[in-house]
C-alpha positions as CSV (number, residue, x, y, z in Angstrom):
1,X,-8.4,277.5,-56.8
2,X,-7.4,276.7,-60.4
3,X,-7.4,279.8,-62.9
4,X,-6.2,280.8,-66.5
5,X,-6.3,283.1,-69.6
6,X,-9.7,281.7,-70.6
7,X,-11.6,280.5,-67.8
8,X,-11.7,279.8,-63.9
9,X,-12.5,276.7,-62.0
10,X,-15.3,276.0,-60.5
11,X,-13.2,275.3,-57.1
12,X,-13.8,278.8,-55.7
13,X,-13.5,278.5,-52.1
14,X,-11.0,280.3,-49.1
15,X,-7.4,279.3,-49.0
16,X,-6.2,278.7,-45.4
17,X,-3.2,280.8,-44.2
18,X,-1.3,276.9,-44.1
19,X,-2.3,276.9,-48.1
20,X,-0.6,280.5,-48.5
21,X,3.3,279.7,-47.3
22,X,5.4,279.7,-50.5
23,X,5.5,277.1,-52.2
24,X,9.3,276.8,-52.6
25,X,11.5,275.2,-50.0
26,X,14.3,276.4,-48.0
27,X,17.4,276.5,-50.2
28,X,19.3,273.2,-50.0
29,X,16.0,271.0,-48.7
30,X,13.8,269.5,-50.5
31,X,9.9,268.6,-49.7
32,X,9.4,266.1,-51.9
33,X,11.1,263.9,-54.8
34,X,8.9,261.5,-56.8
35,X,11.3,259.2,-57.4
36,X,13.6,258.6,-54.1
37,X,13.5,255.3,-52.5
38,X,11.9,257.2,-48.7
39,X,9.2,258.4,-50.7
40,X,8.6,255.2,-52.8
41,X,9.0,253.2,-49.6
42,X,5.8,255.3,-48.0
43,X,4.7,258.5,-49.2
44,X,2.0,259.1,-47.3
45,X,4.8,261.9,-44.5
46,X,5.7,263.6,-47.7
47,X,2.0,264.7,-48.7
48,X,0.9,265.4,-45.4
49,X,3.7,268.3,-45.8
50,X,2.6,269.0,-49.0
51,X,-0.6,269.8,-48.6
52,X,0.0,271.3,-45.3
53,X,3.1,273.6,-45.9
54,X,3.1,273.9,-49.7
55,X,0.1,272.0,-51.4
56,X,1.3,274.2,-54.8
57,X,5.2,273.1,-54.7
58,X,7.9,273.1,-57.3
59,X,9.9,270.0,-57.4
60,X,13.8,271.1,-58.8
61,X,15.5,267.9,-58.7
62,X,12.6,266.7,-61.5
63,X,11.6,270.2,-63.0
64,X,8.0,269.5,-61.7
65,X,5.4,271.2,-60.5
66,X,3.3,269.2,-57.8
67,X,-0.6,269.7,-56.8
68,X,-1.6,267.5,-53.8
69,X,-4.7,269.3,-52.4
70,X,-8.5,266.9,-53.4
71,X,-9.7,270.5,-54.7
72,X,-6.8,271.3,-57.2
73,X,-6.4,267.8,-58.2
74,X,-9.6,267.0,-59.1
75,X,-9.6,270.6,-61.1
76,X,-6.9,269.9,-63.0
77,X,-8.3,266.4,-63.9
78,X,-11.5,268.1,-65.1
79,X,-9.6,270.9,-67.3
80,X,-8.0,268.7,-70.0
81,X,-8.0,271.7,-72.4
82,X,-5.2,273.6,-70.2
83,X,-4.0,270.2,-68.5
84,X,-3.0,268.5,-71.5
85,X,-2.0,264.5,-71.2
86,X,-1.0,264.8,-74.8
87,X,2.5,265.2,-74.2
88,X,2.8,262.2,-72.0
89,X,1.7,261.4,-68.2
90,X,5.2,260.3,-66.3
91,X,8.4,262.0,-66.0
92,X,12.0,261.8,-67.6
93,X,12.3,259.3,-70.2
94,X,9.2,257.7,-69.6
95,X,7.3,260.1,-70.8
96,X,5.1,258.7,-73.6
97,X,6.8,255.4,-73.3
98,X,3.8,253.0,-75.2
99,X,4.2,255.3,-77.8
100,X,1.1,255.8,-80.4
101,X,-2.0,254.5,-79.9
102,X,-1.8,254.8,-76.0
103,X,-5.2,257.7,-75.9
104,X,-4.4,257.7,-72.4
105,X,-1.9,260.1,-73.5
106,X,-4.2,262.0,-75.6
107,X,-6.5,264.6,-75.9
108,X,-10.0,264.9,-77.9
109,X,-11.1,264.6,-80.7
110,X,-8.5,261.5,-81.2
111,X,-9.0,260.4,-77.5
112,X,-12.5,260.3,-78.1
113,X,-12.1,258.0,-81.3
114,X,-9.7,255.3,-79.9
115,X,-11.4,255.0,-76.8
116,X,-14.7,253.7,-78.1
117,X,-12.5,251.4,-79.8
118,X,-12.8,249.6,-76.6
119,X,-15.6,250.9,-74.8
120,X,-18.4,248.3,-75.5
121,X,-15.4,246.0,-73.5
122,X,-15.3,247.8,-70.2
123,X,-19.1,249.0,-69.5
124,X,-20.4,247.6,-66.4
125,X,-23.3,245.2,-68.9
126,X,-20.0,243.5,-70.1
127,X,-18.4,242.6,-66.6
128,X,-21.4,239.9,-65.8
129,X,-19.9,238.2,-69.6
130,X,-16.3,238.0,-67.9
131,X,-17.2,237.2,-64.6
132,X,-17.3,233.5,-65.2
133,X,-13.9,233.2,-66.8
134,X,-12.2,235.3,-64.1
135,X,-14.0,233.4,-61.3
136,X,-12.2,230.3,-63.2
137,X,-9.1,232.1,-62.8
138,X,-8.8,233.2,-59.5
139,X,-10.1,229.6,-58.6
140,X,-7.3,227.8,-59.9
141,X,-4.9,230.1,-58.9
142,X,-5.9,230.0,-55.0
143,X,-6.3,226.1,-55.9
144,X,-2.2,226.0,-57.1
145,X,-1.2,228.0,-53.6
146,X,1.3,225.4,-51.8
147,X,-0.6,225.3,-48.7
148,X,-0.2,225.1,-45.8
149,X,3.4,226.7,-45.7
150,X,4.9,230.1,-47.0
151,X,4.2,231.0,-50.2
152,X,4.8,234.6,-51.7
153,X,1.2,236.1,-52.5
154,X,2.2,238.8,-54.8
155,X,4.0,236.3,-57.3
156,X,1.4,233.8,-57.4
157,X,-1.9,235.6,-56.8
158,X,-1.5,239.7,-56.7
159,X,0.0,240.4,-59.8
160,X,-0.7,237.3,-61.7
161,X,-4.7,237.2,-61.7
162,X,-4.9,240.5,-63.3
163,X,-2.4,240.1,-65.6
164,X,-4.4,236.1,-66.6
165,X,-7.2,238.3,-66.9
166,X,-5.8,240.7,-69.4
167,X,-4.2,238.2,-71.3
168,X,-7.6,236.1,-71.8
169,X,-10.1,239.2,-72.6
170,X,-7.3,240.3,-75.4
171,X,-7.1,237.1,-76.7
172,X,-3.9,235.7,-75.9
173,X,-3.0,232.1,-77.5
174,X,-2.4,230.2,-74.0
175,X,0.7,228.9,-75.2
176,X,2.1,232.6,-75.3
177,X,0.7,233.9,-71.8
178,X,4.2,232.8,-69.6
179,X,6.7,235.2,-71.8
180,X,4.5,237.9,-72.4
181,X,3.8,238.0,-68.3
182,X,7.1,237.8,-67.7
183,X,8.8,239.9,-70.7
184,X,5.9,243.1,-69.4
185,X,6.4,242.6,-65.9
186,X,10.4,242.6,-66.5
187,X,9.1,245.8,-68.8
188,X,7.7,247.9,-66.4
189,X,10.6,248.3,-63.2
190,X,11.1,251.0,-62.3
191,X,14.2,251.5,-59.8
192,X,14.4,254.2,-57.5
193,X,16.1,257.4,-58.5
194,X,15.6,256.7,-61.9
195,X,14.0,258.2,-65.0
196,X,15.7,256.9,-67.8
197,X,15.0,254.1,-69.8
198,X,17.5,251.3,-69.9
199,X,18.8,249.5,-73.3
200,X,16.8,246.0,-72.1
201,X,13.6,248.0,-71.3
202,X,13.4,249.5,-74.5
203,X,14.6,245.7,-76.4
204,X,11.6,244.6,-74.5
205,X,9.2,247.4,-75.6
206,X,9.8,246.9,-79.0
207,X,9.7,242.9,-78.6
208,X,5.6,243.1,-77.0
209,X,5.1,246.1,-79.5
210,X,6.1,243.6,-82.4
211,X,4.4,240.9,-80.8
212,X,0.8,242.4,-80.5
213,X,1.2,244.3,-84.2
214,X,1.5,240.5,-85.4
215,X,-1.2,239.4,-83.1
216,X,-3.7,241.9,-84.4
217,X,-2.4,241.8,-88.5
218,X,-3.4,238.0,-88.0
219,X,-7.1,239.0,-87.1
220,X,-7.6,242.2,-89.5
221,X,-8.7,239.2,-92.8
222,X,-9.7,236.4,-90.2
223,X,-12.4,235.8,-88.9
224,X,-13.8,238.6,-86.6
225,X,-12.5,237.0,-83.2
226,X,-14.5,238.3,-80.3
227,X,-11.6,239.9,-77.9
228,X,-9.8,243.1,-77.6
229,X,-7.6,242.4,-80.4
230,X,-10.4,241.2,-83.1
231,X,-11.8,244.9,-82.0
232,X,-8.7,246.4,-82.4
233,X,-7.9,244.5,-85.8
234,X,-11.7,245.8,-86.6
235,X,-10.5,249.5,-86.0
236,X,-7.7,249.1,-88.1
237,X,-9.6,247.6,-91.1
238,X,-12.4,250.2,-91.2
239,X,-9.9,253.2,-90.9
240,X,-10.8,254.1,-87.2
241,X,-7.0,253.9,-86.3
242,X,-4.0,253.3,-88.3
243,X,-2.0,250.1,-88.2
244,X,1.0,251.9,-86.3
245,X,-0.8,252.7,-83.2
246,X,-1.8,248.8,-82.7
247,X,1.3,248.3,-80.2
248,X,1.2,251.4,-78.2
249,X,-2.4,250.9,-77.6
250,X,-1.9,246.9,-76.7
251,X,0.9,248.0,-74.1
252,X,-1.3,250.3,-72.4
253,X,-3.7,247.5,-72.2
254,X,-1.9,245.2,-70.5
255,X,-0.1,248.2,-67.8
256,X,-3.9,249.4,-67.2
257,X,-5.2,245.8,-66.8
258,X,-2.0,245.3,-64.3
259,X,-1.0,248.1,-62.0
260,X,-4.5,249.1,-60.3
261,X,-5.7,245.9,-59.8
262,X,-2.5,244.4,-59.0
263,X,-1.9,247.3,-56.3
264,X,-5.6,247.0,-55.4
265,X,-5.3,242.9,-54.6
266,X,-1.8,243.8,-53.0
267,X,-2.8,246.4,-50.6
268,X,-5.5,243.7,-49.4
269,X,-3.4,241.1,-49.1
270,X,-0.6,242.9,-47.2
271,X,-3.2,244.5,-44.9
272,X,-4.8,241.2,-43.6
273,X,-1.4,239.6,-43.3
274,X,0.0,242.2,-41.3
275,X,-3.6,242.7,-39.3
276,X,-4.2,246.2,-40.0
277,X,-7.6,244.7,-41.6
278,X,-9.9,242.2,-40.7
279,X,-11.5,239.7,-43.6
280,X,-14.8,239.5,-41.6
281,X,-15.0,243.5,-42.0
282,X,-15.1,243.7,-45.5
283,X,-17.0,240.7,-46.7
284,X,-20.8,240.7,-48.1
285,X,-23.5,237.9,-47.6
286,X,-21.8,236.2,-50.8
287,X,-18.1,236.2,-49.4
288,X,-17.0,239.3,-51.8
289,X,-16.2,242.3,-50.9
290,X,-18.7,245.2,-50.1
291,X,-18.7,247.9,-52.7
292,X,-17.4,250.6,-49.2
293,X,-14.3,248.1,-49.0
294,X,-13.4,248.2,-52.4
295,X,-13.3,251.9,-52.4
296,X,-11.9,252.4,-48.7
297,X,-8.9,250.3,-50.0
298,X,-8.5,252.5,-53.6
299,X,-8.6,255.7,-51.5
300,X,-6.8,254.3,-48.6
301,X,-3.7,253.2,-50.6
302,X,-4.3,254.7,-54.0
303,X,-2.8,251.8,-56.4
304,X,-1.5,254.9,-59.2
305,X,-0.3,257.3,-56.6
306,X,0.3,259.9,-59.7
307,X,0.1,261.0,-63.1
308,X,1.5,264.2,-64.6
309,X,0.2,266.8,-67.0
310,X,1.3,269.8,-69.1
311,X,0.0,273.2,-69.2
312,X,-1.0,274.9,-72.1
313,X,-1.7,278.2,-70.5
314,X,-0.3,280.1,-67.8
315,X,-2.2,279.1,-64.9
316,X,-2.9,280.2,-61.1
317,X,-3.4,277.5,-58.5
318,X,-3.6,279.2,-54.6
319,X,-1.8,282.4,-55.9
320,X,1.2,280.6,-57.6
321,X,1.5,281.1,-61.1
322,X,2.3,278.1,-62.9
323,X,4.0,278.8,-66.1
324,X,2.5,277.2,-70.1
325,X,4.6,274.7,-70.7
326,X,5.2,273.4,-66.9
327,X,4.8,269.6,-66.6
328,X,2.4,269.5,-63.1
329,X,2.1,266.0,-60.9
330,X,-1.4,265.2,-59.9
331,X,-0.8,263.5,-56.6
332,X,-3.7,260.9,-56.7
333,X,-3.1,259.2,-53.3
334,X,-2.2,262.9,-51.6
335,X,-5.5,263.9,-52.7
336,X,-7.2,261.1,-51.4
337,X,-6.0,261.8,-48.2
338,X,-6.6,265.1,-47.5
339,X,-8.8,265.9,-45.0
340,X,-11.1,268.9,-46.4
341,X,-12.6,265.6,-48.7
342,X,-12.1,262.9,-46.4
343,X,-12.1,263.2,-42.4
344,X,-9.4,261.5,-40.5
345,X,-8.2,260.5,-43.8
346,X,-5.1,258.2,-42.4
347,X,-7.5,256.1,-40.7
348,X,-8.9,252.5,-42.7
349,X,-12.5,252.8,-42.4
350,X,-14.0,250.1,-44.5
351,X,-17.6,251.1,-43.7
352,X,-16.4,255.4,-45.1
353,X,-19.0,256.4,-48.1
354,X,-15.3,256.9,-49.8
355,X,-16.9,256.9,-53.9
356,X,-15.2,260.4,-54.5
357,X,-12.0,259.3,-54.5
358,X,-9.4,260.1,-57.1
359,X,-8.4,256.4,-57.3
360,X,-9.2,256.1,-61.2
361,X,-8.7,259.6,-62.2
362,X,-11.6,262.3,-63.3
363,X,-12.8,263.6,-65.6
364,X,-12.5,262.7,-69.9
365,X,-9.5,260.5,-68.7
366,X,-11.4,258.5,-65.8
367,X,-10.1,255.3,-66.0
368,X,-12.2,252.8,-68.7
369,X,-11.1,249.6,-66.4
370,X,-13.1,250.4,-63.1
371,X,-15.5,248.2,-63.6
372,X,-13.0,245.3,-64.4
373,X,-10.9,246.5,-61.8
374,X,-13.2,246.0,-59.0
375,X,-14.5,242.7,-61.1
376,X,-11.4,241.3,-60.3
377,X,-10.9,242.3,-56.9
378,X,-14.3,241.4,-55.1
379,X,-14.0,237.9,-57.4
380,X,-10.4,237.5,-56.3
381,X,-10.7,237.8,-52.3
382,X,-13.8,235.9,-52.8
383,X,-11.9,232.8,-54.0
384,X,-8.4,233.5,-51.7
385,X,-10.4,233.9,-48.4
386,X,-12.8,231.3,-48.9
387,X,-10.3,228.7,-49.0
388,X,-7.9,230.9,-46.5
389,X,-9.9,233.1,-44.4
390,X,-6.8,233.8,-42.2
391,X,-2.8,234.4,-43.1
392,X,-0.1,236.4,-41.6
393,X,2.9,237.9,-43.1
394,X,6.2,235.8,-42.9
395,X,8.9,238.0,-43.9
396,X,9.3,241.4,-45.9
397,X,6.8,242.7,-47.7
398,X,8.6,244.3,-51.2
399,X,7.1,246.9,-53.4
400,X,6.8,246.3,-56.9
401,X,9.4,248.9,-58.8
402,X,7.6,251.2,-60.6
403,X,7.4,254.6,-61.4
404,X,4.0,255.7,-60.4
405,X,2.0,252.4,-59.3
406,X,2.3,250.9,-55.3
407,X,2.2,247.2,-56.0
408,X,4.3,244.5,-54.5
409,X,6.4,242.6,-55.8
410,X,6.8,239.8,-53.3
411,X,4.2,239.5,-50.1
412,X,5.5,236.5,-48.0
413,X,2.9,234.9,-45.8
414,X,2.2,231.8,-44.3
415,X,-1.0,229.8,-45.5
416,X,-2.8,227.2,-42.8
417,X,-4.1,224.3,-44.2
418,X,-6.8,225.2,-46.7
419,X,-10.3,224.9,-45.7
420,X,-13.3,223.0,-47.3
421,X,-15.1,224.7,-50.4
422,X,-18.8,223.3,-50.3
């Protein structure tokens, strides 16, 4: 139960005695730390604790608040006026790190304004306009795999069709795509422990920032080129945004059009190689993946596994007062494997009616990229697995090192010879 100054959640239902413990832990332990390396490696023993002993817990080595209950998360979500993302979504240093122009990090009336910037981009009656040029893609990219023999999926097919993708719907001159790839992926590590932005992470920030400010002051008196960009350049000419929130914005697009998809492809990947899942199972009639799969995967092995938020209010979550001002971590993946939304939760059921998940967010903030998201993935397998229907993991599986996001950064696995595409 989520409550404040000025109005009550509609959660309203009976805390179990496990939900009342305190939320604090025994002086010298600590339940959970966002950013150690046990927790990055898999989090999934920490928020079973959470929401078990102390789903409302305060975090002292980060000065966080955590939620990790489905109820309370998806609450706080829905209540943007007292969970405010306007004063950034991460922790530390990151906090706000595109910088303007990222509405992610925004609240209305201007959230509302920059997002139908892009809008018309992301409904689901613009994926079937896309479809064609990610198919081409993905194609070539399974095509390129050195098969058979080992070959690191994450490197040449996880985190790089996404990223292609991205690059081609914003409008990125071909000859520019291999440094701005590498100069964002370089960008975004994260290593363990860590809060604080380095001196080459923020040389890089400004570098892309610079980059994409170019990129669009080239469209605003051209010709009106139909990508993200030209409608970005569009915004800026008719007043809809000012020119200084072009970079932040054109950052944010290339980390949303990474880190779910990317995590999404990886955690498919990783699960075949290693046999935890079965191709057959989550195939349709037209070799893609079933819609139950897509989401299974999302809620199985959330791709963000959190955001953060501020109060603006005191509020009451379970009894606890948080305190105006608190920055609160909305445990995404925890939520979407508690058992109150999701029965046996731990288990991979790719045939689980699993569309409530917290995957993409809720609420005003509910990711704009689903549809592309999922475009990509069903697309993606669809061209890997037609040509390799079977692999198996050949050495140790890496995540990717970043703050909030479960990617990998290297899957090893051995590809057979490829078989005939008719």
């Amino acid at each position: 139960m989520i409550g404040n100054d000025r109005k009550v959640s509609a959660v309203d239902r009976k805390v179990s005695d496990g939900a009342k413990l305190a939320s604090q832990p025994e002086p010298g332990s600590s339940l959970y730390d966002p950013l150690s390396f046990e927790v990055r490696q898999d989090p999934y023993p920490a928020y079973r604790r959470l929401r078990e002993s102390a789903p409302v817990y305060f975090c002292a080595e980060r000065g966080v608040w955590v939620l990790s209950r489905y109820d309370d998360v998806r609450a706080a979500l829905r209540d943007w006026q007292t969970f405010t993302s306007a004063q950034g979504l991460e922790i530390g240093e990151f906090v706000g790190f595109f910088g303007k122009g990222d509405f992610v990090q925004l609240d209305p009336p201007e959230h509302d304004v920059l997002r139908r910037v892009l809008a018309p981009r992301f409904a689901n009656r613009a994926m079937a306009g896309y479809e064609p040029a990610i198919i081409a893609i993905a194609e070539q990219l399974v095509a390129d795999l050195p098969a058979p023999g080992v070959v690191d999926l994450a490197d040449t097919f996880t985190q790089r069709l996404p990223l292609l993708a991205t690059c081609q719907m914003l409008g990125i001159p071909q000859s520019d795509v291999p440094w701005l790839v590498a100069g964002f992926t370089e960008m975004m590590r994260r290593p363990a422990g860590e809060s604080t932005i380095p001196d080459r992470v923020r040389q890089l920030r400004a570098e892309l920032g610079g980059y994409f400010a170019d990129q669009v002051r080239g469209r605003i008196d051209g010709d009106g080129a139909s990508d993200l960009l030209g409608d970005i350049a569009g915004a800026v000419r008719d007043g809809t945004m000012p020119p200084e929130y072009v970079p932040g914005m054109c950052l944010m697009l290339m980390d949303a059009g990474m880190e779910t998809t990317a995590g999404l492809l990886g955690t498919i990947v990783h699960l075949i190689a290693t046999g935890a899942a079965s191709a057959s199972d989550m195939l349709d009639a037209d070799g893609g993946l079933t819609n139950s799969a897509v989401d299974e995967f999302l809620r199985y092995d959330s791709p963000i596994q959190w955001l953060s938020r501020v109060t603006t209010a005191d509020v009451t979550v379970r009894g606890q007062t948080i305190s105006k001002g608190s920055r609160v971590l909305l445990l995404y993946a925890s939520a979407n494997r508690d058992a109150e939304a999701f029965p046996d939760p731990d288990r991979l059921d790719l045939n689980r009616n699993g569309a409530r998940h917290l995957a993409f967010g809720d609420g005003i903030h509910f990711c704009l990229g689903m549809p592309l998201a999922k475009l990509e993935a069903r697309v993606g397998m669809r061209a890997l697995l037609r040509r390799h229907p079977q692999f198996t993991l050949s050495g140790e599986a890496v995540r990717f090192p970043g703050l909030v996001s479960r990617a990998f950064h290297h899957i090893p696995v051995r590809l057979d010879a490829p078989a005939s595409v008719g």
